[in-house]
DSSP file (Angstrom, degrees, kcal/mol; ACC not computed):
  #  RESIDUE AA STRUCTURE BP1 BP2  ACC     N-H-->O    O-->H-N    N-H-->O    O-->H-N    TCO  KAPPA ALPHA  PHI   PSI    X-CA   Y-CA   Z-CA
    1    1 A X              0   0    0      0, 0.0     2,-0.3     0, 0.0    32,-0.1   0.000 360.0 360.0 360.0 140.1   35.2  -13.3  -67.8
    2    2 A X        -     0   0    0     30,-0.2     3,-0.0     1,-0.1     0, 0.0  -0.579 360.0-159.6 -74.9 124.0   38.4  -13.5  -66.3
    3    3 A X  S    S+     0   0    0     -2,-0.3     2,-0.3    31,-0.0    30,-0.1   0.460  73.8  60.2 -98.5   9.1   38.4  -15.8  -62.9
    4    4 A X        +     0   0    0     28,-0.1    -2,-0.1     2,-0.0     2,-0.1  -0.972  60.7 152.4-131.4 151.3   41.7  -14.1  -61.6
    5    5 A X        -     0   0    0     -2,-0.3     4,-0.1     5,-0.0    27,-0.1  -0.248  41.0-113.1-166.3  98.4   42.6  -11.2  -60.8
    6    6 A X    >   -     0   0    0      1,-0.1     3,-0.6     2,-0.1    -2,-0.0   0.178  23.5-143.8 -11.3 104.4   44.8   -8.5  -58.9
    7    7 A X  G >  S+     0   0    0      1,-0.2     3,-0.5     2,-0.1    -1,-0.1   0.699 105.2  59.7 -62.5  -3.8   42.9   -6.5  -56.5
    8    8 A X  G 3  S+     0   0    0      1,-0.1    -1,-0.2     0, 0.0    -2,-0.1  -0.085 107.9  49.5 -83.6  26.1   45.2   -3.4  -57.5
    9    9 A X  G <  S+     0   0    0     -3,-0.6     2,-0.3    -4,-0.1    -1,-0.1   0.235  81.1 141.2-161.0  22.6   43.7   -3.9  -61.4
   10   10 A X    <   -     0   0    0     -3,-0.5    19,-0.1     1,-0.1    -3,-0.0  -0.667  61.8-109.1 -40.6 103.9   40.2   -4.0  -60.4
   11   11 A X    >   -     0   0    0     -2,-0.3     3,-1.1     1,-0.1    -1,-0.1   0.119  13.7-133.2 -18.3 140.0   37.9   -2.3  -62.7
   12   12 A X  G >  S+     0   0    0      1,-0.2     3,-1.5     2,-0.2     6,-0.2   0.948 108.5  72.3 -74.8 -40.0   36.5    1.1  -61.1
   13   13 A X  G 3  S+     0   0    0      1,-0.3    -1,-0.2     3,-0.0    -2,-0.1   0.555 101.4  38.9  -3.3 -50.9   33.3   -0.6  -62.6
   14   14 A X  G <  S+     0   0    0     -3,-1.1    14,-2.0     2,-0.0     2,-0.3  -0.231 105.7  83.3-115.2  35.4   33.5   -3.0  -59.8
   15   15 A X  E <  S-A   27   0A   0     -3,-1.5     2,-0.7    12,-0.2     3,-0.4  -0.983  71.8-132.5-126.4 129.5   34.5   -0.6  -57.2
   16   16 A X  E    S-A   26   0A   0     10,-2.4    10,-1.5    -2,-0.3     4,-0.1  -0.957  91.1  -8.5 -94.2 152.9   32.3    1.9  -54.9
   17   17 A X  S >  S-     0   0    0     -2,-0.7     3,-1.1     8,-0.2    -1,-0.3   0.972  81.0-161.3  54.8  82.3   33.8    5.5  -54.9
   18   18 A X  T 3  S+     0   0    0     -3,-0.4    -1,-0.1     1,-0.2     7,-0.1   0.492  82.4  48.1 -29.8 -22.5   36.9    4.6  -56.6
   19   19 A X  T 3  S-     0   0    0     -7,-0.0    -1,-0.2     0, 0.0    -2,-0.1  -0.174 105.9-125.6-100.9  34.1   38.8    7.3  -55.8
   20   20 A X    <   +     0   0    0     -3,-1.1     5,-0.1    -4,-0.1    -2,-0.1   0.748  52.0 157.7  11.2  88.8   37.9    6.9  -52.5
   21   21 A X        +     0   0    0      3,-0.2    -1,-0.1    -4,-0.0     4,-0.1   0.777  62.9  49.9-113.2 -36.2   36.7   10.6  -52.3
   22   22 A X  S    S-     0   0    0      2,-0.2    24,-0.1    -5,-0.1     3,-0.1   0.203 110.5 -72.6 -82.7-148.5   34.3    9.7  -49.1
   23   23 A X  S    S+     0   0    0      1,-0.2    23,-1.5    22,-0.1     2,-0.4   0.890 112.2  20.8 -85.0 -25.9   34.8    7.8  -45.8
   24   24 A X        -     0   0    0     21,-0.2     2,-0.4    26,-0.1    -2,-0.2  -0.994  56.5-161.7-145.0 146.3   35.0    4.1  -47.3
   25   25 A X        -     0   0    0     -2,-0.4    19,-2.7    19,-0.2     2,-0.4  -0.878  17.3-159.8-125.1 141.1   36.0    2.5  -51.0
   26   26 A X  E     -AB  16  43A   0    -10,-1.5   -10,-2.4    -2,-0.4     2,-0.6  -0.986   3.6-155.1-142.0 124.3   34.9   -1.0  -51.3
   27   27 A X  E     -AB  15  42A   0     15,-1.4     2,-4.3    -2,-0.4    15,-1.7  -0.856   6.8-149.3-116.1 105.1   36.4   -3.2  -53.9
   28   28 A X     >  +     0   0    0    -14,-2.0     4,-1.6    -2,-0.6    13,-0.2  -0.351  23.4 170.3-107.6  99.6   34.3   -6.1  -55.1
   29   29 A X  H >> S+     0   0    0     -2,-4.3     4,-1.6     2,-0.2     3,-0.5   0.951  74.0  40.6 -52.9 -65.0   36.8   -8.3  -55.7
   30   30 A X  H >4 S+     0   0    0     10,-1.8     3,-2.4     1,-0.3     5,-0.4   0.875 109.6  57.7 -13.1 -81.7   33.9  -11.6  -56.3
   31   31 A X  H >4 S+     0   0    0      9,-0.3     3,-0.8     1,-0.2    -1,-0.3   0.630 110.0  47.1 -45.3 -40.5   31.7   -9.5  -58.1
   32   32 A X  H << S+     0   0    0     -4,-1.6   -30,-0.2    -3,-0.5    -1,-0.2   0.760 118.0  38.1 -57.9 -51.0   35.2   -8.9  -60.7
   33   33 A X  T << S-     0   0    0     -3,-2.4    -1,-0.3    -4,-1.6    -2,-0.2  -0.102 125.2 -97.2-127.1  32.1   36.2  -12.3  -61.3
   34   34 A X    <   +     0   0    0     -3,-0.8    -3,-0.2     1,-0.2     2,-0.2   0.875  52.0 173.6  72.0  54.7   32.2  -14.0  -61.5
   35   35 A X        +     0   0    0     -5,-0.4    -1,-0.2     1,-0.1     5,-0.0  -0.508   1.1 174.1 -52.3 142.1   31.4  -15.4  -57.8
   36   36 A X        +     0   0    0     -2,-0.2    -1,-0.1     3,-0.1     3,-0.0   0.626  64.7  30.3-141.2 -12.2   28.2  -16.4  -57.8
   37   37 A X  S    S+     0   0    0     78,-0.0    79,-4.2    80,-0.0     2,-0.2   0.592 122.2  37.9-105.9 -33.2   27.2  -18.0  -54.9
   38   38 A X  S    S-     0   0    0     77,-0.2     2,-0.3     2,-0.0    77,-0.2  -0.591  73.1-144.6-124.0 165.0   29.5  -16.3  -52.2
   39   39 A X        -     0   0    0     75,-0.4    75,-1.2    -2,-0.2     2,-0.4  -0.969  14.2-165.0-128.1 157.4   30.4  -12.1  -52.5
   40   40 A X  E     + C   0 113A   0     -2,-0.3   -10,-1.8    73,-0.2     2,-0.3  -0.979  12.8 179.9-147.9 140.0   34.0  -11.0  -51.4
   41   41 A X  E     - C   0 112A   0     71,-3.4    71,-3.7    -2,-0.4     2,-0.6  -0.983  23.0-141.1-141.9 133.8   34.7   -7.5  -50.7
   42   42 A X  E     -BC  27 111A   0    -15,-1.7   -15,-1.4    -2,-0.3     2,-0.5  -0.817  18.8-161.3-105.3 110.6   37.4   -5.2  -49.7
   43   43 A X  E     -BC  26 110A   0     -2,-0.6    67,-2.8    67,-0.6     2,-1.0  -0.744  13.9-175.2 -98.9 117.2   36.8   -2.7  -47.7
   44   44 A X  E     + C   0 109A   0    -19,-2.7     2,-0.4    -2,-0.5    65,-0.2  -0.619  10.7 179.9 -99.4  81.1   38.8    0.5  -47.0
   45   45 A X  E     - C   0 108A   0     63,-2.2    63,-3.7    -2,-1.0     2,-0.3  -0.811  21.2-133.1-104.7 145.6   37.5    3.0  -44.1
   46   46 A X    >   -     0   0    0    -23,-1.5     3,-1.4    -2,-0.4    56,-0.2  -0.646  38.5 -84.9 -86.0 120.5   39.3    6.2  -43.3
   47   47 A X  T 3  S+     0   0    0     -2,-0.3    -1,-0.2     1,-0.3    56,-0.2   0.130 119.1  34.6  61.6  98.7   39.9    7.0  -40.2
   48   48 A X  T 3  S+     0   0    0     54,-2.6    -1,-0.3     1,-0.3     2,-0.2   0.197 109.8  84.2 103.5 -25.8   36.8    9.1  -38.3
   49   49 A X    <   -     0   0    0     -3,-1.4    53,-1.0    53,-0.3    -1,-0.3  -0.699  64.4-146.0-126.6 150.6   34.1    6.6  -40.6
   50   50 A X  B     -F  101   0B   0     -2,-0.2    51,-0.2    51,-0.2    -4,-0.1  -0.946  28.4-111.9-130.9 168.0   32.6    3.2  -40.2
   51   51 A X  S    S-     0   0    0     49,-0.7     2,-0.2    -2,-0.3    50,-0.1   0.646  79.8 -31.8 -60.2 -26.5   31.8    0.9  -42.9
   52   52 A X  S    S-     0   0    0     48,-0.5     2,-0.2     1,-0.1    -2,-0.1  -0.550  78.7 -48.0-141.8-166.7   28.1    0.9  -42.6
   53   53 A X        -     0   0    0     -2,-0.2     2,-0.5    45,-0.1    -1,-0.1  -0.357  66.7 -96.5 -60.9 165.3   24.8    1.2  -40.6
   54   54 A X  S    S+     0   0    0     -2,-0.2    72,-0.5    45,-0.1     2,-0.2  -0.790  76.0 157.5 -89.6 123.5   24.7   -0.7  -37.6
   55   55 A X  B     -G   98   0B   0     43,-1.1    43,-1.1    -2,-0.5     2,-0.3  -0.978  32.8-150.6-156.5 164.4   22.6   -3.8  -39.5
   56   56 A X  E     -J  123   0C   0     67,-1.7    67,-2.2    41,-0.2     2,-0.4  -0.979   9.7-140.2-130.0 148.6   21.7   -7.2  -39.5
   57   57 A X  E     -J  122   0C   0     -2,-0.3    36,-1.1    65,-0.2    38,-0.5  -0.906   3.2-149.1-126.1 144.4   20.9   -9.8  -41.9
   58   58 A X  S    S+     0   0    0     63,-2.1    -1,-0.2    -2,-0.4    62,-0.1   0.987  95.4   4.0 -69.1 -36.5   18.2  -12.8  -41.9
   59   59 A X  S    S+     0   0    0     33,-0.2     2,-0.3    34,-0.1    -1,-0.2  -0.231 101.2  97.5-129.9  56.3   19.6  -15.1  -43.7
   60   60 A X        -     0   0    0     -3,-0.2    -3,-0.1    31,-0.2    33,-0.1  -0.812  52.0-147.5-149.0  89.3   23.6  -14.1  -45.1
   61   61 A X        -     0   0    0     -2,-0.3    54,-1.2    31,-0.1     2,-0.3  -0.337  18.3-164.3-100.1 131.1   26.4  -15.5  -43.2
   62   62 A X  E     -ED  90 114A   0     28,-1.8    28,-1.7    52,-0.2     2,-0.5  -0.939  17.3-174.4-137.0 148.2   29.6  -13.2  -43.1
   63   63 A X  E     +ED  89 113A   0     50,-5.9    50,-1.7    -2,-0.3     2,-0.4  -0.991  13.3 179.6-132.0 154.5   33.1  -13.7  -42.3
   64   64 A X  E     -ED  88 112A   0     24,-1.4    24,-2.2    -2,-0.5     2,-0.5  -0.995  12.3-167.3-136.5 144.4   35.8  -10.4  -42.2
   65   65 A X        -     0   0    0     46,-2.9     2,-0.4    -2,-0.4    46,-0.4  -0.913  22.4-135.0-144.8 131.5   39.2  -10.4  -41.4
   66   66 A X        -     0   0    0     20,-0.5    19,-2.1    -2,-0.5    44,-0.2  -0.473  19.4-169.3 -87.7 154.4   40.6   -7.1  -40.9
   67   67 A X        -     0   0    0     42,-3.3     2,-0.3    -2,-0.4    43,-0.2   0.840  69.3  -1.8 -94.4 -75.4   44.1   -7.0  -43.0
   68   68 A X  S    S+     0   0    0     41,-0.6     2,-0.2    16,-0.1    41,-0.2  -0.356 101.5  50.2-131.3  65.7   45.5   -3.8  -41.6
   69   69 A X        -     0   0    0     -2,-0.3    15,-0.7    40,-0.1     2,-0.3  -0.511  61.0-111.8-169.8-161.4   44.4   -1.3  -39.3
   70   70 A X  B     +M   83   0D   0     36,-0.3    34,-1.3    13,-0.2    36,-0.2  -0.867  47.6 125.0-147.1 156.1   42.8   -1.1  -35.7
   71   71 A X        -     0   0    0     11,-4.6    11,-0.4    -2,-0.3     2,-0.3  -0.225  53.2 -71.5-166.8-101.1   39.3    0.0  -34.8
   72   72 A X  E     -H  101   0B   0     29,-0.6    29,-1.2     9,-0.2     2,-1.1  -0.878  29.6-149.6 176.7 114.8   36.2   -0.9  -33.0
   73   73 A X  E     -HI 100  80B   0      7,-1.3     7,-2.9    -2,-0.3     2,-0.9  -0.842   7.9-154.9-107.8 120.8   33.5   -3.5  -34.0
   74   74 A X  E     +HI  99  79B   0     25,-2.4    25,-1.1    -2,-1.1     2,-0.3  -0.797  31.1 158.7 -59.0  77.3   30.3   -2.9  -33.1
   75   75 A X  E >   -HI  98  78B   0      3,-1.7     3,-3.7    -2,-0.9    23,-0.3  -0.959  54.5 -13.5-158.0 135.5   28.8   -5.8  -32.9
   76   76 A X  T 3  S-     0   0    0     21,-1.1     3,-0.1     1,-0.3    22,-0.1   0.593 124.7 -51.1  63.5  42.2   25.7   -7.3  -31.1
   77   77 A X  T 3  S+     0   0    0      1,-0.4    -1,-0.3    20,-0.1     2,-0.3   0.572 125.2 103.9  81.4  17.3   25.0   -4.0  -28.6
   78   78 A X  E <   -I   75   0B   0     -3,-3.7    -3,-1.7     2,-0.0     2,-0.7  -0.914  66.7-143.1-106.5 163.2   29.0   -4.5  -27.7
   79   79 A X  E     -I   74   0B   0     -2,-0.3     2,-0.5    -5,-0.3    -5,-0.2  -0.932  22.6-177.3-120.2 114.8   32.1   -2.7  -28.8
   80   80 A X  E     -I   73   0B   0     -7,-2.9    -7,-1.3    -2,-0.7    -8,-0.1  -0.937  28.0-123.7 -96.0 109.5   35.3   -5.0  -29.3
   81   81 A X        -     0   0    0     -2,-0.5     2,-0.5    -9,-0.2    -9,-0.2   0.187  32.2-172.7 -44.0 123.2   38.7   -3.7  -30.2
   82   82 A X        +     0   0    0    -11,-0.4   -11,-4.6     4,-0.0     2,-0.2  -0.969   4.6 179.9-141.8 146.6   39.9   -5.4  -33.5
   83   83 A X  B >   -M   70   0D   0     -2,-0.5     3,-1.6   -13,-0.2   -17,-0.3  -0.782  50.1 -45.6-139.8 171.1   43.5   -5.0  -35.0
   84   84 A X  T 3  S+     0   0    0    -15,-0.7   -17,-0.2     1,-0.3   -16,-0.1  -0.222 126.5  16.3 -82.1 137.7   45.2   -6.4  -38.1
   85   85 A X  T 3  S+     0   0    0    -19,-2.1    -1,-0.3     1,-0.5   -18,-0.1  -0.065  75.3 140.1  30.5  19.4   44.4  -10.2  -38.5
   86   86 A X    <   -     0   0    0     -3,-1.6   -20,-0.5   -19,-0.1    -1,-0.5  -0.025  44.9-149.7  -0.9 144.4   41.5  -10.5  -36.1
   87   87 A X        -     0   0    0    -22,-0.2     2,-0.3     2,-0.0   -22,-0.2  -0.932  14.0-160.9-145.6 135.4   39.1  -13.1  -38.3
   88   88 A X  E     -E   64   0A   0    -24,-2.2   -24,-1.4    -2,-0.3     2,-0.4  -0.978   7.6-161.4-118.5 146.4   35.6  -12.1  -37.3
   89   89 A X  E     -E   63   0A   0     -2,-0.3     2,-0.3   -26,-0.2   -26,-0.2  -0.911   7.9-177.0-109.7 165.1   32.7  -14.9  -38.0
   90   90 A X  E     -E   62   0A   0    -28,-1.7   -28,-1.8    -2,-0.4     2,-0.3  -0.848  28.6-138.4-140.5 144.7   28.6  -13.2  -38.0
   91   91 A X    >   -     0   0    0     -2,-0.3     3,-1.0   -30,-0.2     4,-0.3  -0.737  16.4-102.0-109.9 153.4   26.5  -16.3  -38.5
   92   92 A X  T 3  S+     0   0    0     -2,-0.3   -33,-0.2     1,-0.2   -34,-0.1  -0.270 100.8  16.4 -65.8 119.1   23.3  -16.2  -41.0
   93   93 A X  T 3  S+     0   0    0    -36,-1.1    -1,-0.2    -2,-0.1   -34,-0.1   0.389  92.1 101.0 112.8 -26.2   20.1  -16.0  -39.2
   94   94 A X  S <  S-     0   0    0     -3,-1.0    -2,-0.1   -37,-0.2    -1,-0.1   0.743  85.4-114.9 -96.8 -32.2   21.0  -14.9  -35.8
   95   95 A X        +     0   0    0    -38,-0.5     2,-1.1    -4,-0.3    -3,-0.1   0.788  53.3 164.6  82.6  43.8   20.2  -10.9  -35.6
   96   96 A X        -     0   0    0     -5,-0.3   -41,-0.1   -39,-0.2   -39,-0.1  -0.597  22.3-157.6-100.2  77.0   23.8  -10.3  -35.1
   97   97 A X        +     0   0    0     -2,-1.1   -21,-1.1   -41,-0.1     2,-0.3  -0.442  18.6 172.8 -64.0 161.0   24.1   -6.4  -35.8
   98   98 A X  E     +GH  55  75B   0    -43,-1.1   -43,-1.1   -23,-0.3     2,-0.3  -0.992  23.8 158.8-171.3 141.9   26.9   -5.4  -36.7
   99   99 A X  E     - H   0  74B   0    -25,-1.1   -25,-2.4    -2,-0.3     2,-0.3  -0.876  30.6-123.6-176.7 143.3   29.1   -2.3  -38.0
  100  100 A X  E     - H   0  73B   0     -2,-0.3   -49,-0.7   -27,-0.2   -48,-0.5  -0.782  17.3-164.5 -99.1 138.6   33.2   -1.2  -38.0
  101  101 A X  E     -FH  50  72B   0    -29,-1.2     2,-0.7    -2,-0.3   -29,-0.6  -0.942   9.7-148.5-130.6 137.2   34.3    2.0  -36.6
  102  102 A X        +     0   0    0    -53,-1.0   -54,-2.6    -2,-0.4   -53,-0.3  -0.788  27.7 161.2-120.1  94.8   37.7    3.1  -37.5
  103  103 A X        +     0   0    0     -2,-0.7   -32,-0.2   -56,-0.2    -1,-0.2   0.271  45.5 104.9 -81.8   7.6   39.3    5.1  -34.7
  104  104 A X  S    S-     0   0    0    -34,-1.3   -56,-0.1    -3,-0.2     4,-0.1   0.147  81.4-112.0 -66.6-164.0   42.5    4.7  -35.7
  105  105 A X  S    S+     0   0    0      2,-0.1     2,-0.3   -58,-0.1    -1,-0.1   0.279  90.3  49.4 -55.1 -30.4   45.3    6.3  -37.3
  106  106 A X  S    S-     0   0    0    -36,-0.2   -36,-0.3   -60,-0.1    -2,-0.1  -0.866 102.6 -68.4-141.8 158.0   45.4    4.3  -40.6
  107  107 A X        -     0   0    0     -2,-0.3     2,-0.6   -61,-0.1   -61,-0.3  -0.042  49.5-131.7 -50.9 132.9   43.3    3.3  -43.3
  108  108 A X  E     -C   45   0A   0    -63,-3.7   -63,-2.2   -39,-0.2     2,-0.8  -0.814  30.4-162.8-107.6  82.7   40.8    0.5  -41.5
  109  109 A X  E     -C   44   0A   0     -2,-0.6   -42,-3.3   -65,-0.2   -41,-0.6  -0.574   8.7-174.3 -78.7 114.4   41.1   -2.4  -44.3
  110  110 A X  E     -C   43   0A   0    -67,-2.8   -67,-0.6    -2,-0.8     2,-0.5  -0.561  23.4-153.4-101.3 134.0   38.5   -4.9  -44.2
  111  111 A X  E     -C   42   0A   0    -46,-0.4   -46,-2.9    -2,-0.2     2,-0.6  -0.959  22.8-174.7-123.3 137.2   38.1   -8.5  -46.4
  112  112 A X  E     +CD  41  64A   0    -71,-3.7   -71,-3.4    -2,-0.5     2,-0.3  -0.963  11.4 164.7-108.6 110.0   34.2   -8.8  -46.2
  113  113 A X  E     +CD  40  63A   0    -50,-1.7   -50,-5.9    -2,-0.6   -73,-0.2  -0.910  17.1 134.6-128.5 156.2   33.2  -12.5  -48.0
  114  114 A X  E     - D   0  62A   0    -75,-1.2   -75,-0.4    -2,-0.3   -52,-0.2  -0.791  48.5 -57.3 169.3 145.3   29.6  -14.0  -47.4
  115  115 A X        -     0   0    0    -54,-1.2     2,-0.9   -77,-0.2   -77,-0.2   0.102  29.3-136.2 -44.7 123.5   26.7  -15.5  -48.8
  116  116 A X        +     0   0    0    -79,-4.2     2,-0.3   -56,-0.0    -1,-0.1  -0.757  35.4 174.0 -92.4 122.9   24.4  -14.4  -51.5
  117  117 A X    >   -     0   0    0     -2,-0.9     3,-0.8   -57,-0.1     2,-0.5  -0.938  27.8-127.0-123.8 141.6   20.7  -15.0  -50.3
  118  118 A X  T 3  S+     0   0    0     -2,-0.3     3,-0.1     1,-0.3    15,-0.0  -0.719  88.9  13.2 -76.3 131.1   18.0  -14.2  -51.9
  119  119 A X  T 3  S+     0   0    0     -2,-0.5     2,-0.3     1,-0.2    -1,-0.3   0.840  88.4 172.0  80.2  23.6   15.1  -12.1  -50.4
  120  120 A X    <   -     0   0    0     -3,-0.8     2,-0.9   -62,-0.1    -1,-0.2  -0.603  25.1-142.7 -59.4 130.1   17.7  -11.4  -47.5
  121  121 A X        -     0   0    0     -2,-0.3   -63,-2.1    11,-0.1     2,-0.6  -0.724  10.4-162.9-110.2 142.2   16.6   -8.9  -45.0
  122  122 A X  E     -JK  57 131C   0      9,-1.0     9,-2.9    -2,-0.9     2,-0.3  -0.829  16.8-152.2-110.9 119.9   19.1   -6.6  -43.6
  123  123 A X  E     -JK  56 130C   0    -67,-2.2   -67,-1.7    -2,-0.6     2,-0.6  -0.848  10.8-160.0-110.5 147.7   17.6   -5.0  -40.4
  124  124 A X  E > > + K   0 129C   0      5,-2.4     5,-1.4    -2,-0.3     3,-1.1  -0.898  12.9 174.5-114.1  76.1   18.6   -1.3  -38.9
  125  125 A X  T 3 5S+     0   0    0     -2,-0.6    -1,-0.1     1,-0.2   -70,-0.1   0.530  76.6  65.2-102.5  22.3   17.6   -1.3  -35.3
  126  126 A X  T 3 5S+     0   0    0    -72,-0.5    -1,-0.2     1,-0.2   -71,-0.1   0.716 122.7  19.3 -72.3 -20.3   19.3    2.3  -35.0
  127  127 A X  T < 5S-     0   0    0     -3,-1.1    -2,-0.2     2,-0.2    -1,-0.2   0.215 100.7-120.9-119.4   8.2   16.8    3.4  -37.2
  128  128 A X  T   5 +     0   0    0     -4,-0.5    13,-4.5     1,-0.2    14,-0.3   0.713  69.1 138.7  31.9  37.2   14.0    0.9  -37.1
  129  129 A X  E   < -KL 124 140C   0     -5,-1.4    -5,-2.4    11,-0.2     2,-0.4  -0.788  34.5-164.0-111.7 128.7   14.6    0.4  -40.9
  130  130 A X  E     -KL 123 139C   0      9,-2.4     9,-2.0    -2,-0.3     2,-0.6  -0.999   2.4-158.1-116.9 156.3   14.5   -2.9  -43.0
  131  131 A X  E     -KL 122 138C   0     -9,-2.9     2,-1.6    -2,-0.4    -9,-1.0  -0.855  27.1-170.8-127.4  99.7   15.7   -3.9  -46.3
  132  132 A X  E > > - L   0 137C   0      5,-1.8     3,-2.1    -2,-0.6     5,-0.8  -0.397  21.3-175.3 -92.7  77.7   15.2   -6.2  -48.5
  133  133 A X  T 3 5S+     0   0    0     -2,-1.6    -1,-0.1     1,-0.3   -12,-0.1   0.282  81.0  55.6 -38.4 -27.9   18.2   -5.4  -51.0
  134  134 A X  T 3 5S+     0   0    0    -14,-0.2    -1,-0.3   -17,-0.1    -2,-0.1   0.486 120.1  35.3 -82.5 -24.5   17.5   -7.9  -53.9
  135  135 A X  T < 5S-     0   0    0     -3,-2.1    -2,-0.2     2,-0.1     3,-0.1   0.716 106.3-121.5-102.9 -10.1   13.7   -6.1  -54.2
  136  136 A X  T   5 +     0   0    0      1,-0.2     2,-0.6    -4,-0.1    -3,-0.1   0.616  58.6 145.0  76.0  -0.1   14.5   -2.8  -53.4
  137  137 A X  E   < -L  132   0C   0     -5,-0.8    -5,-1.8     2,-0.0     2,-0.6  -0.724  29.8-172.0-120.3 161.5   12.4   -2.2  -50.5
  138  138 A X  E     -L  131   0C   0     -2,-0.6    -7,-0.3    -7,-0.2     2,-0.1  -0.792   3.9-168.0-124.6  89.7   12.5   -0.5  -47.6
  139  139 A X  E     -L  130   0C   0     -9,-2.0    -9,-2.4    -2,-0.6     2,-0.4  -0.477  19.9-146.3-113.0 141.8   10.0   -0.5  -44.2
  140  140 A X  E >   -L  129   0C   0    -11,-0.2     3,-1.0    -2,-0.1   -11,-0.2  -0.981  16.7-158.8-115.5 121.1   10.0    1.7  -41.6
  141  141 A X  T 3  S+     0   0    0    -13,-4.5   -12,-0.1    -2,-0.4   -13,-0.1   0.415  91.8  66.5-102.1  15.5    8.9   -0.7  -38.4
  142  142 A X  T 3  S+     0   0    0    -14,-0.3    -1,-0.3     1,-0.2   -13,-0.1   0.825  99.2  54.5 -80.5 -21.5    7.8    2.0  -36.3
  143  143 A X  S <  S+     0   0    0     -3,-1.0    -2,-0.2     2,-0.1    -1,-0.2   0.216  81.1 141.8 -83.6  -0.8    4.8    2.5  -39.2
  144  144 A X        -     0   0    0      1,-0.1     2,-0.7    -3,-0.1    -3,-0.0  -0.290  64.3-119.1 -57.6 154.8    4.0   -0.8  -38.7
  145  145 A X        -     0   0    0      1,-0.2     3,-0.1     2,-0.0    -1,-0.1  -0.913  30.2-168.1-123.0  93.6    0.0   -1.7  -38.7
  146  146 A X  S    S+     0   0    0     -2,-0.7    -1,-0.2     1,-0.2    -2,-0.0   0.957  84.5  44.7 -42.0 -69.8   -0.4   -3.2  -34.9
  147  147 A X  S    S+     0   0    0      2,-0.0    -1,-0.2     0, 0.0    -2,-0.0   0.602  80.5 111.4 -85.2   8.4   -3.8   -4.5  -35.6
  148  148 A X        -     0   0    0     -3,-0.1     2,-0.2     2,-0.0     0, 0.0  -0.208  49.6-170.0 -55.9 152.7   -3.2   -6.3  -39.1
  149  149 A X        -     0   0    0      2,-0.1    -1,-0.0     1,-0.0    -2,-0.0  -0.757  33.9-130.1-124.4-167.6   -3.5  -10.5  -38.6
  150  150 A X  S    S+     0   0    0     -2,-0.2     2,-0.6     4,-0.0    -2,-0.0   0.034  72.3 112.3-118.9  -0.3   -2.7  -13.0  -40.8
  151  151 A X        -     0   0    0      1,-0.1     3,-0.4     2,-0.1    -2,-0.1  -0.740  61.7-142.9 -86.3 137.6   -6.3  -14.9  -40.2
  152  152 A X  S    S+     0   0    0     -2,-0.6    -1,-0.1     1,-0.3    -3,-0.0   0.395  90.0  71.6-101.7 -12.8   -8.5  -14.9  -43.0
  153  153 A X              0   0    0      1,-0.1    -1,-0.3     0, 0.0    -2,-0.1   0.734 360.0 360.0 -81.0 -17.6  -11.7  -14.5  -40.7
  154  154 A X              0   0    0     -3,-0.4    -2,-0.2    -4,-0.0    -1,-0.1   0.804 360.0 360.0-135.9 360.0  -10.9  -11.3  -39.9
């Protein structure tokens, strides 16, 4: 595996939508050149789109810095104006939702690096949805079972 690499000679492999035919292309740049601990992503959102869901994660610590664009961060039930070099930190643990809204003009360009945890749960609280991405599963917490305990008498 190659540890260097150009992000404009990124496999497509290591890309979603590569031809950036929807609202955002994400280039995982890490994933390309064998990060193994950390992920680093570039993220490209159009103009009208934001990068994600509004989510949170328990344990995955994220840092972005937008490279070029202006937009809106969404970010812990506020909206903050961010423009090109803005360094945002979301700390691991904290329930720091978060999501980019690109109401600009131009291409919203993102660099997304952060911690790979295992058994991380990424929470939705637009949707009451969580996820736990490394297992594949997905809970809806409105379906939650009120009277369940955790006590073995009952």
């Amino acid at each position: 595996m190659n540890r260097i690499a150009n992000i404009d000679n990124i496999p497509a492999k290591h890309m979603f939508d590569p031809d950036f035919e929807t609202k955002m292309k994400t280039v995982f740049v890490g994933e390309a050149i064998g990060c193994e601990r950390l992920y680093a992503n570039v993220d490209f959102v159009k103009p009208g789109a934001v990068s994600t869901k509004y989510h949170s994660h328990s344990r995955q610590e994220e840092f972005f810095l937008i490279m070029a664009g202006e937009g809106i961060l969404r970010m812990d039930n506020e909206e903050i104006p961010i423009k090109a070099g803005d360094a945002i930190s979301k700390p691991a643990g904290k329930d720091i939702a978060h999501q980019f809204i690109n109401n600009g003009s131009e291409i919203l360009q993102i660099l997304d690096v952060g911690t790979v945890e295992k058994d991380d749960v990424a929470s939705y609280p637009d949707e009451d949805m969580i996820f736990i991405r490394n297992r594949g599963l997905v809970f809806n917490i409105k379906d939650s079972d009120k009277d369940w305990t955790s006590d073995p008498e009952e």
